[in-house]
N, C-alpha and C positions, 0 to 999 in steps of 0.2 A: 374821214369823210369831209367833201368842203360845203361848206354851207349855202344856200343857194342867196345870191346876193338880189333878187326880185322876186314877186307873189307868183310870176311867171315861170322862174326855173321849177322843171317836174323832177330834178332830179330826187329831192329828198320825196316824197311822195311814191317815185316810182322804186325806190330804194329802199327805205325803211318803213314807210307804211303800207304794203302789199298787203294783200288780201288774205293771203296763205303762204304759207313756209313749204307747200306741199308742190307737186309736178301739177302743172296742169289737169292731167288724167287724174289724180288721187281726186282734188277739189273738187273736178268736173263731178266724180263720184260721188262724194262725199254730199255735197251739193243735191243730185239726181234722188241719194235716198233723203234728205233730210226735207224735201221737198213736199212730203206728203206724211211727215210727220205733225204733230200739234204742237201747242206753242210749250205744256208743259214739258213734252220730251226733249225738244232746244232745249230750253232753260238747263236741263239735267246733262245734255248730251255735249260736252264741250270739246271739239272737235282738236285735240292733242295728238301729237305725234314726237315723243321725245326721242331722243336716242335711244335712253336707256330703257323705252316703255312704258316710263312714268304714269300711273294710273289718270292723278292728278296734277296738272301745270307746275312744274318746279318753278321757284323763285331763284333768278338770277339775281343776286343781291349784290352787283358790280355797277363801278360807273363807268367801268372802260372794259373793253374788247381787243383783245392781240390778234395783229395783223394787220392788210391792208384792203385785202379784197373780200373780208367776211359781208356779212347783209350788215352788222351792228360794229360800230366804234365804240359809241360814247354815249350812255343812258340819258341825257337829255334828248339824244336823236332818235332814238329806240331803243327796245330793250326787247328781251323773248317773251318774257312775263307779263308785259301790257301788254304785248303785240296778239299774245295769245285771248286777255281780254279783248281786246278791242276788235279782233277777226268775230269770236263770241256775240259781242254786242251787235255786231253791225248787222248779222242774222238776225236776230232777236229783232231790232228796229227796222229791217227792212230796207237797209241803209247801204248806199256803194259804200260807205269806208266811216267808222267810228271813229272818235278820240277818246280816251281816257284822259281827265286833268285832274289837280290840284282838290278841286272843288265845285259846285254850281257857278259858283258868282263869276269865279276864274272864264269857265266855260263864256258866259255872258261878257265878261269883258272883251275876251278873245273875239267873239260874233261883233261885238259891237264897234270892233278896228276895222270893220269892212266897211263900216258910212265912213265918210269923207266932211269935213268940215260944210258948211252951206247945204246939204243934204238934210233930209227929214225922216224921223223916225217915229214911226204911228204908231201908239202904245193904248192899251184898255188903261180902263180906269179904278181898276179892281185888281193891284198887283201886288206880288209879294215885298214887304218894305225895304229887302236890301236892295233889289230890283227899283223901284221907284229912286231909291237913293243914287242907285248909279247913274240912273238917267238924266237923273237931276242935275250931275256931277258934271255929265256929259253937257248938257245942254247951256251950264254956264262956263263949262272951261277951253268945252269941246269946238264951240263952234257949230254944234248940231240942234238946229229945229227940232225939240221936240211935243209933242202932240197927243194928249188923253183923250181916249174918247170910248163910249161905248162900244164894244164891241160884243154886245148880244144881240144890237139892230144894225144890220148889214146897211140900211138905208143912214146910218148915222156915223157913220166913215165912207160913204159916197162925198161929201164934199170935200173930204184932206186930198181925196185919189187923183185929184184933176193934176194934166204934167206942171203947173206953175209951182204946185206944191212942192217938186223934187222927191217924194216921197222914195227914199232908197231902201227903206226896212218898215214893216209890221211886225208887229209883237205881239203876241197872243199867249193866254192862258184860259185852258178850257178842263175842268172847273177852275174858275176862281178862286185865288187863295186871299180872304177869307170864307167870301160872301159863297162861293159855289155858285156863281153867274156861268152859263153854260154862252162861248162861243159857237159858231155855225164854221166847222173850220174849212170844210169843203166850202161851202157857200161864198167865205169871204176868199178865200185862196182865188176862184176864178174869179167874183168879183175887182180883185187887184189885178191878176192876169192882162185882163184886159183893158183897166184905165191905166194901170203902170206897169208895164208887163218886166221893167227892168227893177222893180223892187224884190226883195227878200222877203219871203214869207217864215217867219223863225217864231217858233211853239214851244213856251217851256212847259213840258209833258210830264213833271215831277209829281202831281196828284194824280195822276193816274199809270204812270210807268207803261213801257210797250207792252206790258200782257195785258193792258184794259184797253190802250188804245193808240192806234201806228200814224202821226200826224203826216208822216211820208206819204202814204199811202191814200191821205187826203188831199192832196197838191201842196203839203209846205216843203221848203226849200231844207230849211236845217230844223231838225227839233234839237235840244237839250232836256239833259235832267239833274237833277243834285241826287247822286249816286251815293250818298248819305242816307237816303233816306229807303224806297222799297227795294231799290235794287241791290243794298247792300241789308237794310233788316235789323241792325243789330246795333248801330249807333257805335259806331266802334273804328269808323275811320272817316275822314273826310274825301270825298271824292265829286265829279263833274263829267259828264257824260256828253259829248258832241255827237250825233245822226246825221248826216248827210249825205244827199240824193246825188247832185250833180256832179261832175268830177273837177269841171273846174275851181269850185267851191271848195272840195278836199286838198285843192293844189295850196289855198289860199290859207287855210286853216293850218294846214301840216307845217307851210314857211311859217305863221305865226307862233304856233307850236314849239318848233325849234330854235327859235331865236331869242324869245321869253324865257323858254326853262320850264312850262307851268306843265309839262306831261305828269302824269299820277307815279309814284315810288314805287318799285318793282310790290316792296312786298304787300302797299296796300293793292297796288294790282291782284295779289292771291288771295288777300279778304274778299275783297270786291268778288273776283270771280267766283270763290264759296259762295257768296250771298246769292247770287245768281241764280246758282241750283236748285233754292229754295224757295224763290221767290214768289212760284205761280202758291203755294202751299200755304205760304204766309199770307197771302191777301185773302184765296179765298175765305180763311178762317176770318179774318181782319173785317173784311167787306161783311160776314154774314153776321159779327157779332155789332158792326156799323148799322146795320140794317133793325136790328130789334130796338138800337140805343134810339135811332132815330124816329122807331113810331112809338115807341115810350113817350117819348118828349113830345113827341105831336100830337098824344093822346091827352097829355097834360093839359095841356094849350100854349104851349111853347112857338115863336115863330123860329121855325127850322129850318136851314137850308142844307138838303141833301136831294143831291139827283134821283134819290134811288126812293124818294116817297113820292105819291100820285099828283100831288100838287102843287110840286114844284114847276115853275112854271115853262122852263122850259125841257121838259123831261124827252118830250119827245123828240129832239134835235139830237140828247145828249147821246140816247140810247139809240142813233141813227149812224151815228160814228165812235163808238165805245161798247166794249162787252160788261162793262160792271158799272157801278156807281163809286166805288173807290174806297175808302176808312177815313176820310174828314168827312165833319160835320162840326154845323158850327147853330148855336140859335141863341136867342135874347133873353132877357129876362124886362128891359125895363126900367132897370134901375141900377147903376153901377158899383153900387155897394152892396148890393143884394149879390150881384156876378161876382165881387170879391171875396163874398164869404162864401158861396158855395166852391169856386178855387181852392179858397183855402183849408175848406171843409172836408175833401177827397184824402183818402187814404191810399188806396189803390192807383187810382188816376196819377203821375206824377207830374208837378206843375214842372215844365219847361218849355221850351221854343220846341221846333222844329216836327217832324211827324216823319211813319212808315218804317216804325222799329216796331219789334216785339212786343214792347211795354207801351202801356197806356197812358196817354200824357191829356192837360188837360191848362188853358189856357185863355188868357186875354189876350189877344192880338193889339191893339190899341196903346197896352200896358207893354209890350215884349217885342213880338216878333215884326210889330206895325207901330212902334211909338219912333220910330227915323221919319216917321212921316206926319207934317204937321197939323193939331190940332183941326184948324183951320183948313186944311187941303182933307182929312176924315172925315169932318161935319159936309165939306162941298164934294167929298165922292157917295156918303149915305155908309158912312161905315162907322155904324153904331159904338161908343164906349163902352156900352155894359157887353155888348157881341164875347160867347165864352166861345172857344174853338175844340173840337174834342178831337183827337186823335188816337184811332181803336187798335192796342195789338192784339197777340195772339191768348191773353188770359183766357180763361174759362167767362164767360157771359153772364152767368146767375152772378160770379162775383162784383164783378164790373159795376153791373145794375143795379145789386146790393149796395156796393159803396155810393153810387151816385146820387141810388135816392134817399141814403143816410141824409150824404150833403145836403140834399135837396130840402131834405127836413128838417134838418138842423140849422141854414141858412133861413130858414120861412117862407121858401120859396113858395113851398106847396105845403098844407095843411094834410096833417095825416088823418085819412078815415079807418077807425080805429073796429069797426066793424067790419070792412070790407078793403085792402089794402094788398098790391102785387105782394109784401112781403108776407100778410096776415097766410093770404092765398098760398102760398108756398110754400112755408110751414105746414099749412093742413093738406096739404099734397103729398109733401115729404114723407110726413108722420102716416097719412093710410097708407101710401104706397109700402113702407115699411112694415106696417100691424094697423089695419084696419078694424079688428075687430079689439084692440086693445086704447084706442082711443076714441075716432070718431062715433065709431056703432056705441061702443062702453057710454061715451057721453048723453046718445038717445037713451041709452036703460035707466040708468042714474048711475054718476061718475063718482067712484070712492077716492077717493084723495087721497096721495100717500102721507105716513104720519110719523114722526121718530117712537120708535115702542117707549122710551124713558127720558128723564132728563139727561144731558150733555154738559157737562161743567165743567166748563177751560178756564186758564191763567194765563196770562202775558205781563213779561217785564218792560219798564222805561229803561231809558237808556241813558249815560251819560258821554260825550265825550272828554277825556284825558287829554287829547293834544291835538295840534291840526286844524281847530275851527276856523273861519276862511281861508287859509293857506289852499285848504282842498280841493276849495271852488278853482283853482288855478294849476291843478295836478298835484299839490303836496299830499303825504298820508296822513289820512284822520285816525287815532286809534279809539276806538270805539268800547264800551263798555255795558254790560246788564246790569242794573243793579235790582235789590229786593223789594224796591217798592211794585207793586203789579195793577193791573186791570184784572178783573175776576167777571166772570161771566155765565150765565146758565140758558141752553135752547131746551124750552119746556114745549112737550104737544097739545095740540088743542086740538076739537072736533066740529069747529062751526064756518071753517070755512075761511078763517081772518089770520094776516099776518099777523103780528104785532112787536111793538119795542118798547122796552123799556129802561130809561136810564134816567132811576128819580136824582141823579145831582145834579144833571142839568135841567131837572122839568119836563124832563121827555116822558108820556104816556100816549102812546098814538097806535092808530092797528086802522086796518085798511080789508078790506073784501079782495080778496083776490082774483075774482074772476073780472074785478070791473082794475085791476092792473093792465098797462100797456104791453100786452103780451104779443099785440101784434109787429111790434118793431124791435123784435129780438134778431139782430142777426143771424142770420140764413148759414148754418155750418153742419157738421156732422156731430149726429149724437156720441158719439162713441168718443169722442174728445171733450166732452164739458168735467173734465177734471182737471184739465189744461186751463188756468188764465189765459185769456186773450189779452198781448202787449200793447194794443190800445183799447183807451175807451170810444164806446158807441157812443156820437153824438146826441143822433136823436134821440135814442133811448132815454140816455142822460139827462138831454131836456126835459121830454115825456115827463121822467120820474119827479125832475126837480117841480116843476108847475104842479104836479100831483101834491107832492108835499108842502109847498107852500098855501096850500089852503087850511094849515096848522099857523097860523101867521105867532100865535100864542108861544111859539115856544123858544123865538128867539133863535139869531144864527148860528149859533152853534149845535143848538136843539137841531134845526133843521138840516143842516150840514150833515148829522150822526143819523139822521134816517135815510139821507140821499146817498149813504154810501151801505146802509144795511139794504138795503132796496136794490140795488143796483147788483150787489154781489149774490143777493136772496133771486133774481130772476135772471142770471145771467146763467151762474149757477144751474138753478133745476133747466132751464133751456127751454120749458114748455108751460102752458099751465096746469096740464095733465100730471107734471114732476115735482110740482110746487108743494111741499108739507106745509100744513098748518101747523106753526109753530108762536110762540112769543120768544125773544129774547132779550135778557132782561141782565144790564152791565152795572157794573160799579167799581169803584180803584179806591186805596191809598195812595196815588199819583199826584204829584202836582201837576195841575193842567196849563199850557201854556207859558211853559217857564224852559224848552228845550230842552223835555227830559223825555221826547219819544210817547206823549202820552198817546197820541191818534194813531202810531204803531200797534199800540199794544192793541188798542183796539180794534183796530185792526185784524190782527192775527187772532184776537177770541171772534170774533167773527166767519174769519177763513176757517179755524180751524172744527168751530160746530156745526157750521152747515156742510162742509165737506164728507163730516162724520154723519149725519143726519143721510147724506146721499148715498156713505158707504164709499166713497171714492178714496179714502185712508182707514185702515181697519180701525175697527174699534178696539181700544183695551182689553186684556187678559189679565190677570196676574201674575203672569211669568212670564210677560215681556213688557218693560218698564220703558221702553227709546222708541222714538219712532226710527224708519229706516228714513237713510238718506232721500230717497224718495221721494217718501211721502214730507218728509221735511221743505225739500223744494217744492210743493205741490202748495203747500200751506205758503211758503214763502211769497210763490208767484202771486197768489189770491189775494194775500193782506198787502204787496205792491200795486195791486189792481185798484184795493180802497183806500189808500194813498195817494193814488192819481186822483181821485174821487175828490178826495177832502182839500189837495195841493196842489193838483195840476203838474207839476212836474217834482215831485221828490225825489232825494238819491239815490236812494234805496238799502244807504245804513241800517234807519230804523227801523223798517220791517226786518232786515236781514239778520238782527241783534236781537231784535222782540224774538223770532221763529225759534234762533240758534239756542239763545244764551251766550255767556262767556263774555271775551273779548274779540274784537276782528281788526284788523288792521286792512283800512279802505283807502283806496289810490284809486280819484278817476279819471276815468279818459280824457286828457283834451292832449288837443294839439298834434293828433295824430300819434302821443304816446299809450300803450297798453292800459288800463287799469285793472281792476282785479279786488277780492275780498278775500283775507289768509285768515283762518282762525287762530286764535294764541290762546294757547290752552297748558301751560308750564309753571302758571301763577295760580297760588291759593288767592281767598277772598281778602280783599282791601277795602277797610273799614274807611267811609267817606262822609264828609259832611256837607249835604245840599243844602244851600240857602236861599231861599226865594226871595230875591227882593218886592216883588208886588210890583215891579216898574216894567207897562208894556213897553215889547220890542218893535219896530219896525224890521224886519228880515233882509226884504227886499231893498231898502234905502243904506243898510249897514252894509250890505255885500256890494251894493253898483256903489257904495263910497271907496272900497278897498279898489275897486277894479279902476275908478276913476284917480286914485292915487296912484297905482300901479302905471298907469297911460302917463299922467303929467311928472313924475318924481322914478322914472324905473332903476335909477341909481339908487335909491332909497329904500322903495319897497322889496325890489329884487334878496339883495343880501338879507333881509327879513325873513322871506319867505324861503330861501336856502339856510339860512338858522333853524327854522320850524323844522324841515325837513328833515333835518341831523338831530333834533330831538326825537322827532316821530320814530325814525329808524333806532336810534340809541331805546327808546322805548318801548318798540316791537321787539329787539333782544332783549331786554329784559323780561318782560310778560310772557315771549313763549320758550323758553328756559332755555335757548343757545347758548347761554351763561350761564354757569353755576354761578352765583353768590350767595350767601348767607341772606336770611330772612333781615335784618335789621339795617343791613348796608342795604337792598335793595329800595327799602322802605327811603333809607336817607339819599339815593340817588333818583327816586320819581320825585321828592321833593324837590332835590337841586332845576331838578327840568320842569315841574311846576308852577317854578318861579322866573324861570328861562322863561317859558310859551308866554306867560299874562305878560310880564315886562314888553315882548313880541308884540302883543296884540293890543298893549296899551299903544305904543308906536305906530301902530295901521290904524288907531282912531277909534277904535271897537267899543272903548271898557265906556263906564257910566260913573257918574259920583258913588250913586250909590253901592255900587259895586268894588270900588278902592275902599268905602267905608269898610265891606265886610273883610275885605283884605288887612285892610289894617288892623281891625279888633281881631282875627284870627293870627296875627302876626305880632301883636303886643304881646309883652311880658303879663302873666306868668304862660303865653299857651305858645308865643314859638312855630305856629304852622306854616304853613304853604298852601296857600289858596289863588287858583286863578277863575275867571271866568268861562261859562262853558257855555258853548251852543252859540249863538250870534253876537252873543253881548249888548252892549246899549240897555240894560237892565235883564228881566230875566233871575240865573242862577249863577253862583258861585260855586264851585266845589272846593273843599279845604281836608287835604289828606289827614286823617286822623292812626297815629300809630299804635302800632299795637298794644306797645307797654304807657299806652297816655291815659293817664289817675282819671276813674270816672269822676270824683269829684271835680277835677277841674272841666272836662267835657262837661258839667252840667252847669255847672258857671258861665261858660264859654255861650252854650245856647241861652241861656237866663239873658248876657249880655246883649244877644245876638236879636232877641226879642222884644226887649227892651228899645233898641235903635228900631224897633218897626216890620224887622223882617222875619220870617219865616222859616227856620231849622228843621231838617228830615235826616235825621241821622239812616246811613245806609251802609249797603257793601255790594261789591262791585264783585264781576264774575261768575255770578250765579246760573241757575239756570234758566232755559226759556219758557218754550210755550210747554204747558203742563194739563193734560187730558185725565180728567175722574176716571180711575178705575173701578170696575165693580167689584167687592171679593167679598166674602161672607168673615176676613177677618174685621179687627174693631175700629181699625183705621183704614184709610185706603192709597193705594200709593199712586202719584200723578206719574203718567207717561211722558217723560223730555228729550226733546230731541242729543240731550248731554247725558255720559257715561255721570254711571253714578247711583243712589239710591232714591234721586226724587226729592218732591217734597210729599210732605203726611198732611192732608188734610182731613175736618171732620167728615163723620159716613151722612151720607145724606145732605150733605150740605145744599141748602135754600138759602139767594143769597134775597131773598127779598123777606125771609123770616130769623136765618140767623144771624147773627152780627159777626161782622167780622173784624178783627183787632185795628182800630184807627179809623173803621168805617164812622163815625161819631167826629172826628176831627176832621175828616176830609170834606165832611158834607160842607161843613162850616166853611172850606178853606175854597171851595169849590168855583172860579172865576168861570172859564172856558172848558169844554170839552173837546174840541177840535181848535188847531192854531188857525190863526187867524192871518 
């Protein structure tokens, strides 16, 4: 094909973008029935005729065409595949002849080579920012006059229209992107007609797409859309949409078209047209769940701009020339950091640019999609900073509104009425619609409470690691360890209506009424799933709880910290206040606390795993079945990772997973787009260890952005470090889960060898502490010979130092005399053990704990009360007792 060398040759136009591939008689047909169809059966109905019968539009996925006299050569000049869009769209828009391009912007560049240099181009003042950018681009490179101005008063673009202006192009957006300023687009269409009858009237129609509303068909010249956004739904290709009416216009479009290159790729041409089919189905759901967000918000007191509430002020114009109000909204808050944290506060909502997909997005225009436009030029168009923009897909609506007004609560936007609140309300809708007579009506008679029949008495181990420590923040494997020191724990019931907690090492005595708990901002979900953790935490709730419990101001932060995550798990948990037992639970450890040995795991997991049992969501013990099933072990897991987020905000999820299991696991995690994963190693008997607490707080977070910050200036350095670590980890993962036979005493003398590898490692990345080469070295002088490195973060902390099997107690008690002596703190231990451990009932004299690990358990006393018996070390721990949650 030759290219037509002026805007004037019709050849490519009359050649490659034809209307139909069909006879005249078939289209004329085709045409006559689809005439008095509606607009959803277009959409659906996409007028194909392949050779082979093809249901759906085949993709030609060729750049060239054999022969001379076919319709198609060369895919930059056509293709069958767009062509078949673009016949498609031009129905839809009402259009003599479509384009399919690249993109929206493309599309806009393309219209905008029709002004000429000294020409004027009348633009609103309320526009999309890439849109404003290119104008702008235009107007100082171009040569082109251009011109802001309102266009939601016809009388305030009467003065650009006079002929001195040249005015060759109008630009409109009707809604506005951000504000939802409603053009008059028929109104100004004749308006221009007649003061500049040779100007372009050009509509970017991408907030409302042709199923809301056909700007053709209001006298404009060309509409476009960004075919990204409803007409394709799914955010899954880039695409630009051209409509036009006149034919000479399509002459001028088609030469620019083909000379550029910018037509759309056959195969996003097949997405694209998929999207299509969908489209009217998508919005409607879109529009109607836009419609509830937006008298939410106005019910609030929100300033909201959406066409589709009463008091928008130009409502009745919009709905004169549109069938919907569309899925953007957008409204203020007032204050731009209040607007940032409710952004940031969505779960659901996902912050990005753009709008008219599935997914619910949620945004600053000012910060994103409108910060190309400056400061200065947003304060002088009225375009608010704190302005959040919503963009509504096709979720379910109760979820939506539930995440929003989390944010909303969580942010401080709005104050929760904890008597009366869209969530409180919905819950007790849920709940009668469900069983009416087993909650609400039950409430009016007098409401019995459910209660555990007995006490519940769980164990959780600490944890150490062996190898790995910061390597793993950076994908190396951490191999992980149980060891026998524990958390012990008991949920006792009570009859008066109070939760309570109790944890006398850290000073915790506290209990709370539970009817006057913030029951009303429990997420909105199905009951039949509250055994399931939810993978994030609720904002608000989490506030609610925290302010609740700081009116204990007495008990110090880590006191408080240990109620704010029993709390949280105790009402996320029962789901109701109808489900809530009266209970007390009441903790205590031989753990060192805050010395990263996993103690707020353990706690953790006694936590998860007695209120679970209390619910009955994990069976209770028998005496002849001693393990939980895997199941119920992940069920325990997910819980005591939920009060990990609680107490950490973002934990790994080692220690819970180690507390739960027991044993050893070998933990690799994700970054960088590699796999990670948790393997249990379960091939090693128990290894006797020796923890030493130094007493010297750590900083976590300043140890770890140190390694990372070493890594970034020095990655010749640190690199070959962290691939060392790695070949330990690995060499140590065969070891521990018996891929290798070796003898008991060689393997002993090879975790030494790697013992002294990793701290050597980790002295190198900057980690270790004085104090901590102290305890290295007195475990490493003559007569004891060991192998001690640092564990957990280092910078103080612990040390671990292998102790062998055949090492003379008398010198191990020398060793710690020494040890104690320099100041610090000895726990002899053993590594591998089991995990979490559930009191079984049995009428013999002992009774055996249930653990998630093959094996006999441990034996604890019958009846154990851990606030009247003593339990072995409980006496030294009270003493040793700093933190109970890390800090």
């Amino acid at each position: 094909m030759t290219t037509p060398s002026t805007p004037g040759d019709s050849s490519l136009a009359t050649s490659v973008y034809t209307l139909s591939s069909k006879s005249p008689t078939e289209a004329e047909q085709y045409k006559a029935r689809a005439a008095d169809w509606r607009f959803s059966t277009l959409c659906a109905s996409v007028d194909n005729k392949d050779q082979y019968g093809a249901s759906s539009t085949p993709i030609y996925q060729t750049a060239t065409f054999k022969g001379m006299d076919g319709q198609y050569d060369y895919t930059r000049s056509g293709n069958p595949t767009r062509g078949g869009l673009e016949n498609h769209l031009a129905r839809l828009y009402g259009a003599t002849q479509a384009f399919a391009l690249s993109t929206g912007m493309t599309c806009l560049d393309t219209i905008l080579r029709l002004v000429k240099p000294g020409e004027t181009v009348l633009a609103g003042d309320d526009l999309y920012g890439g849109t404003n950018r290119l104008l702008t681009y235009l107007g100082t490179h171009g040569g082109v006059k251009v011109i802001h101005a309102d266009t939601t008063r016809i009388e305030a673009l009467r003065p650009y229209l006079q002929p001195g202006n040249k005015v060759r192009m109008v630009l409109l957006e009707s809604p506005t992107n951000p504000l939802l300023k409603i053009a008059d687009l028929e109104g100004i269409s004749k308006e221009v007609k007649q003061s500049s009858p040779d100007a372009l009237i050009v509509v970017d129609n991408t907030m409302m797409s042709p199923y809301l509303q056909r700007p053709l068909e209001l006298g404009a010249d060309i509409v476009y859309d960004s075919g990204t956004k409803y007409l394709s739904g799914h955010h899954d290709l880039m695409a630009g949409i051209i409509a036009v009416k006149r034919p000479e216009i399509c002459k001028d479009i088609a030469f620019l078209i083909n000379s550029v290159g910018s037509g759309l790729a056959p195969f996003d041409s097949f997405l694209l047209l998929r999207g299509v089919k969908t489209m009217s189905l998508r919005m409607d759901r879109q529009m109607a769940t836009a419609q509830l967000v937006a008298l939410y918000l106005d019910s609030l007191g929100f300033l909201v701009h959406y066409p589709g509430l009463k008091n928008h002020p130009k409502r009745d114009i919009h709905w004169k020339q549109a069938t919907g109000a569309g899925a953007v909204l957008s409204f203020v808050t007032g204050d731009k950091a209040l607007s940032e944290r409710i952004v940031g506060g969505t779960r659901l909502w996902g912050i990005s640019v753009s709008f008219g997909a599935v997914n619910s997005l949620i945004s600053m225009p000012c910060l994103m999609s409108h910060a190309s436009i400056s400061a200065a030029v947003r304060a002088e168009r009225g375009l608010p900073e704190n302005l959040i923009r919503l963009c509504v897909g096709i979720e379910d609506p109760r979820d939506l509104m539930d995440d929003l007004e989390h944010s909303l609560l969580s942010a401080g936007a709005i104050t929760p009425n904890l008597s009366h609140s869209p969530l409180s309300h919905s819950r007790s809708a849920e709940l009668y619609s469900s069983d009416p007579e087993a909650w609400i009506l039950e409430r009016a008679k007098g409401f019995k409470r459910p209660s555990t029949e007995s006490n519940i008495v769980v164990s959780a181990p600490g944890k150490v690691i062996l190898f790995g420590e910061h390597a793993v923040v950076h994908g190396v494997t951490a191999i992980a360890s149980s060891v026998n020191l524990r958390c012990f724990a008991v949920l006792s019931p009570r009859s008066d209506g109070k939760v309570a907690l109790e944890v006398p090492n850290v000073g915790v005595e506290a209990e709370w009424e539970i009817s006057k708990l913030p029951w009303g901002l429990l997420p909105v979900h199905s009951n039949t799933h509250r055994h399931v953790a939810d993978k994030d935490l609720d904002p608000a709730l989490l506030q609610s709880i925290e302010k609740l419990v700081h009116e204990h101001k007495e008990l110090g932060k880590t006191g408080l910290n240990s109620c704010i995550a029993y709390l949280y798990l105790y009402m996320v948990m029962a789901g109701a206040e109808c489900e809530a037992p009266s209970v007390t639970f009441t903790a205590t450890a031989n753990l060192p606390i805050s010395a990263g040995l996993g103690s707020s795991a353990a706690y953790s997991t006694c936590i998860a795993s007695s209120l679970l049992i209390a619910h009955s969501h994990i069976n209770k013990p028998t005496s002849d079945q001693s393990r939980l099933s895997e199941g119920e072990t992940n069920i325990v897991d997910g819980w005591a990772f939920l009060s990990e987020k609680v107490l950490h905000g973002t934990p790994s999820g080692i220690d819970n997973a180690v507390s739960v299991r027991g044993g050893a696991v070998a933990f690799t995690r994700s970054v960088g787009g590699r796999k990670g994963g948790l393997d249990g190693l379960h091939g090693f008997s128990s290894i006797r260890l020796l923890l030493t607490n130094t007493l010297v707080p750590r900083d976590t977070k300043s140890l770890v952005a140190g390694v990372s910050a070493k890594r970034l200036a020095e990655p010749h350095v640190v690199d070959p470090i962290l691939d060392a670590i790695q070949s330990i980890s690995d060499e140590a993962s065969t070891l521990l889960s018996g891929q290798t036979h070796v003898e008991r005493k060689e393997l002993i003398a090879r975790l030494e060898t790697l013992i002294r590898e990793n701290h050597s490692h980790l002295v190198n990345l900057g980690v270790s502490h004085p104090s901590l080469e102290m305890v290295v070295s007195a475990t490493a002088a003559e007569p004891f010979n060991l192998a001690t490195k640092l564990t957990g973060a280092g910078g103080g902390g612990c040390a671990v130092t292998l102790i062998p099997d055949d090492f003379p107690q008398s010198s191990l008690d020398a060793l710690i005399t020494t040890l104690e002596s320099q100041g610090f703190q000895p726990h002899l231990t053993s590594v591998g053990g089991p995990g979490l451990g559930i009191h079984s009932p049995s009428t013999q004299k002992e009774d055996k704990i249930r653990t998630p690990e093959e094996g006999e358990g441990m034996i604890v006393p019958k009846r154990v009360t851990l606030r009247e018996t003593p339990i072995d070390g409980l006496q030294t721990w009270s003493e040793r007792v700093g933190n109970w949650v890390h800090t």
